[in-house]
ZAMARZA-388805 format. One record per residue (C-alpha): x, y, z; residue number from 1; chain. Coordinates in steps of 0.001 Angstrom, whole numbers, plus 500000, padded with zeros to 6 digits. Example, Ala and Ser with C-alpha at 12.3 -4.5 7.8 and 13.67 -1.06 7.14 Angstrom:
<recs>
REC;xx;yy;zz;k;c
REC;512300;495500;507800;1;A .
REC;513670;498940;507140;2;A .
</recs>
This chain:
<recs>
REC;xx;yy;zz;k;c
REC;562635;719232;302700;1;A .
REC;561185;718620;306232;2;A .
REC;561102;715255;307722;3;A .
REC;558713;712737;306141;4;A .
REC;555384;711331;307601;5;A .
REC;555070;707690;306069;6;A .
REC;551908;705952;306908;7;A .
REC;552769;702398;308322;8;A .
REC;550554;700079;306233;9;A .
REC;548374;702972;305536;10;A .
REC;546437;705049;307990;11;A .
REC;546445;701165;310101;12;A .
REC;545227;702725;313614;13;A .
REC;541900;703740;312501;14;A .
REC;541266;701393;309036;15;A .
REC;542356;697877;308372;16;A .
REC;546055;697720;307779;17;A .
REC;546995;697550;303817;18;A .
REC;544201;698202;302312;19;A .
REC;542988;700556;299609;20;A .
REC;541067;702387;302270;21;A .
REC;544048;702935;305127;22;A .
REC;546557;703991;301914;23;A .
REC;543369;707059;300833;24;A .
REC;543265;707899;304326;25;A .
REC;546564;708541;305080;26;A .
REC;547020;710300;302003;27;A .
REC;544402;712386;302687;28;A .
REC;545966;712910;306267;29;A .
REC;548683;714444;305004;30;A .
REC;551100;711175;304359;31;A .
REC;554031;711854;302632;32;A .
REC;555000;707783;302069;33;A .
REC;553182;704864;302139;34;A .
REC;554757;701887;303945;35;A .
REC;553267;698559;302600;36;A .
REC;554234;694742;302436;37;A .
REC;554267;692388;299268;38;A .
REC;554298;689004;298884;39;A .
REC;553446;686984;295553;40;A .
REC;550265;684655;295279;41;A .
REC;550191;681170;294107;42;A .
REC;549454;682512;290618;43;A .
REC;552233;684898;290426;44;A .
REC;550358;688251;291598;45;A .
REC;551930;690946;293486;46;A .
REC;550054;691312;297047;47;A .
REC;549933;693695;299397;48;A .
REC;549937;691636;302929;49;A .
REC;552474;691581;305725;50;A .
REC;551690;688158;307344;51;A .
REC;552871;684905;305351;52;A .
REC;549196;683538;306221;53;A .
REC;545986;685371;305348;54;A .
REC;544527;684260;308918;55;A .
REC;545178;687435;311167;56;A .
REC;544035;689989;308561;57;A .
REC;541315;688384;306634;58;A .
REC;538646;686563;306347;59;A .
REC;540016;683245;305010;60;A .
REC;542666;681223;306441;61;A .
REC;545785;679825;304935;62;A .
REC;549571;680955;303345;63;A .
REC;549785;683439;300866;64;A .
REC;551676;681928;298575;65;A .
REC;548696;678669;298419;66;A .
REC;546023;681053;297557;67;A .
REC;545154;681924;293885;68;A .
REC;544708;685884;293061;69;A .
REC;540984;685503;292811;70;A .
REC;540906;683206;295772;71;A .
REC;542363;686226;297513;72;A .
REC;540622;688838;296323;73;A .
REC;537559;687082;297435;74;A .
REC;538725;687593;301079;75;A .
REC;537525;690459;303254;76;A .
REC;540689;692303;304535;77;A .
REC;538629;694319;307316;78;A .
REC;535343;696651;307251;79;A .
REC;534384;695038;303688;80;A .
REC;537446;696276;301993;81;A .
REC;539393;693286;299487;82;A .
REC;542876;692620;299494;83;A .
REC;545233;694802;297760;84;A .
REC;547191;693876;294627;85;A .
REC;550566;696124;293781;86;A .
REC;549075;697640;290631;87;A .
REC;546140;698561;292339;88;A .
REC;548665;700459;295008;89;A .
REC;549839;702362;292299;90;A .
REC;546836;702780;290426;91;A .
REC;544728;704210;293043;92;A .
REC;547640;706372;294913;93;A .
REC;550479;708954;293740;94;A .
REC;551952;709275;297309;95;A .
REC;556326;707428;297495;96;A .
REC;555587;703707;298322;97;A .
REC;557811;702356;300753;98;A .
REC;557858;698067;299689;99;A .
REC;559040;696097;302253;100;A .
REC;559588;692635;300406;101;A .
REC;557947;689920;302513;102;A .
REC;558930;687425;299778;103;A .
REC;561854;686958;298086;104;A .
REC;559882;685453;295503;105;A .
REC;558120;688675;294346;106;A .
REC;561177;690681;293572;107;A .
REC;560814;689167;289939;108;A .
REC;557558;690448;289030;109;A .
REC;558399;693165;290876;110;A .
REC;560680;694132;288631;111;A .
REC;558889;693186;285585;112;A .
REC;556092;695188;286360;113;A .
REC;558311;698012;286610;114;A .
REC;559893;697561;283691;115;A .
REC;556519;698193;282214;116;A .
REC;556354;700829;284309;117;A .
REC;559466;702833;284469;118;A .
REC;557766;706112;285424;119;A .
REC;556935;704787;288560;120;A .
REC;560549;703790;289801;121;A .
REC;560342;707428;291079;122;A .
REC;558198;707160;293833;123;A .
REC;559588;703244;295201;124;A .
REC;561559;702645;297668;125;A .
REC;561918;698576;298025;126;A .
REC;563469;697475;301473;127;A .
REC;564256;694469;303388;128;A .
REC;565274;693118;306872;129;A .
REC;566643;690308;304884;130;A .
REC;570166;691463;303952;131;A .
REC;570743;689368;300741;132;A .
REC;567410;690616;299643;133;A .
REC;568780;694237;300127;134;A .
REC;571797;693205;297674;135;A .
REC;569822;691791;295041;136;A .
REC;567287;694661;295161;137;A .
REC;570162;696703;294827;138;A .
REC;571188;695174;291661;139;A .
REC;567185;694829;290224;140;A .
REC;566287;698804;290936;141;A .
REC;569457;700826;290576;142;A .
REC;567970;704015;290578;143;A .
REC;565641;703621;293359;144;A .
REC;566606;704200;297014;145;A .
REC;567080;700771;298499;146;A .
REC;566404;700599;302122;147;A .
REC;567618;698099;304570;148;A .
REC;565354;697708;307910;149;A .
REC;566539;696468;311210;150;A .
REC;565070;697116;314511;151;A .
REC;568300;698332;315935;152;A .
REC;570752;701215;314577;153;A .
REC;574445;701128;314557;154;A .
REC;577372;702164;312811;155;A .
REC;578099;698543;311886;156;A .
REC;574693;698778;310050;157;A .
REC;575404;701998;308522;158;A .
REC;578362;700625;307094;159;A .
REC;577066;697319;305870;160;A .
REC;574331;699364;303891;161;A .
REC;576445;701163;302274;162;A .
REC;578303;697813;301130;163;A .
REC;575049;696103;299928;164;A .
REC;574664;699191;297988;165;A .
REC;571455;700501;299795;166;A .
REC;570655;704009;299820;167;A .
REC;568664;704129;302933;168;A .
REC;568315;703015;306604;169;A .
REC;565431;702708;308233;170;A .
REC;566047;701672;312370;171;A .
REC;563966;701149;315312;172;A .
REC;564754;703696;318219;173;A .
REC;567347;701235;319379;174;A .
REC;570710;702376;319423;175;A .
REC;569657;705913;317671;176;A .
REC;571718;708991;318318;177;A .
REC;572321;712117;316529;178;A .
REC;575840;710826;315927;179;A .
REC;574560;707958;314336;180;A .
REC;572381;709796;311635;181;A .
REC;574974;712118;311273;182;A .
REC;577256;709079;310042;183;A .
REC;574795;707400;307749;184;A .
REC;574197;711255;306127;185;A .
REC;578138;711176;305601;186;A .
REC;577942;708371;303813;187;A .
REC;574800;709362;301455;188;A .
REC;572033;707361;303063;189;A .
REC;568700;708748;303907;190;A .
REC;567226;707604;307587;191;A .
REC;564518;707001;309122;192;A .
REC;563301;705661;312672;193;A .
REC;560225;703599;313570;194;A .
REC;557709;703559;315182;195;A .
REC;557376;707059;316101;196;A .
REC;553409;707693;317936;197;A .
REC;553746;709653;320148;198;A .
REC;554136;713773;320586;199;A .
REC;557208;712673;322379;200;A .
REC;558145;710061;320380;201;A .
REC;557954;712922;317293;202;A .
REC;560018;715332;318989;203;A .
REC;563052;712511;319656;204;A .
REC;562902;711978;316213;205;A .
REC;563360;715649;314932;206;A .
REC;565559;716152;317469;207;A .
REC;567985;712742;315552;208;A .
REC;567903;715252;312777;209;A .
REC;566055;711894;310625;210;A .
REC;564558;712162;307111;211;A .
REC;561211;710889;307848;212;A .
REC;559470;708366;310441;213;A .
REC;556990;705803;310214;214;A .
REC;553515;705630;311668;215;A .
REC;550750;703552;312684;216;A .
REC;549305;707786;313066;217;A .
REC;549727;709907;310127;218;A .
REC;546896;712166;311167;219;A .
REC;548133;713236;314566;220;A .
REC;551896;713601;313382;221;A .
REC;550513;715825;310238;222;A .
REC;548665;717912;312948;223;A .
REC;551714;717646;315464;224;A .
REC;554294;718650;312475;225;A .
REC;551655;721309;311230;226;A .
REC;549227;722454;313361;227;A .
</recs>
């Protein structure tokens, strides 16, 4: 398998970031992950939004978490496009999902959903900054590849994700050698390296000898990786 092309909160350069829209387009780009954050409304609905306020993003103003589902969905998210729930993620896609949790809190219904859901534990990979999260997610979704994200790599991190029981590392280009991703594939985990947007940037990144990158440009690495 070559090295995979996940779209960071879609196709977010050219169409407002997590949205149904940016996920299509990068899919249709020639993504082979979607990257995507989820936080829980006040009602207990899984939501696709990175920021803990809707203010930056939207149309409306206020936390997450204090907004209803329908108060949300009334929202314009960019270029007339709603905000996301999870099911409609997987609905309306068939491209890996890469769920960072934004909320601790939704790791519940996460899990209940895919409990209803099992068939679609093959295609989601839930990850985390938060290292505790990591270690519970672990525990929730056993047969999924956990990831733990930091913006920094190092063996220290390599190690300590393989004690949380993650399958997967996902770094920023700090502290990223060859040596390094040559450790964490001794020890089982997949990698990957962020942000990568650049023809340069691309090149470092196959040169690291990673298992896939994430973009804000899914398009121009699909045509850079086949042109």
């Amino acid at each position: 398998m070559g090295i995979a092309n996940c779209a960071h909160r879609g196709a977010a350069a050219e169409l407002p970031e997590n949205t149904m829209a940016a996920f299509r387009l990068a899919v249709a780009q020639g993504a082979d992950e979607l990257e995507l954050d989820l936080r829980l409304s006040a009602d207990g609905r899984l939501v696709v939004m990175h920021d803990a306020t809707v203010d930056r993003t939207t149309s409306g103003s206020g936390a997450v978490s204090a907004l209803t589902w329908d108060e949300l969905r009334a929202l314009d998210a960019g270029g007339g496009e709603p905000v996301p729930s999870f099911e409609e993620v997987l609905d309306g896609t068939e491209a890996r999902l890469q769920v960072e949790i934004k909320a601790p809190e939704a790791i519940g219904p996460l899990a209940r959903l895919l409990a209803e859901r099992p068939a679609e534990l093959d295609r989601i990979s839930p990850c985390c900054f938060d290292q505790d999260v990591v270690a519970e997610l672990a525990v929730r979704f056993p047969s999924a590849p956990v990831g733990l994200i930091s913006k920094t790599g190092s063996a220290a991190l390599v190690e300590r994700a393989v004690e949380l029981g993650a399958s997967r590392v996902l770094f920023g280009w700090s502290g990223m050698t060859k040596d390094l991703v040559a450790a964490a594939h001794e020890r089982d985990l997949e990698v990957s390296v962020w942000p990568v947007e650049t023809a340069e940037q691309l090149q470092d990144a196959l040169a690291l000898g990673v298992d896939g990158f994430t973009t804000d440009h899914p398009g121009r690495m699909a045509q850079l990786l086949f042109p």
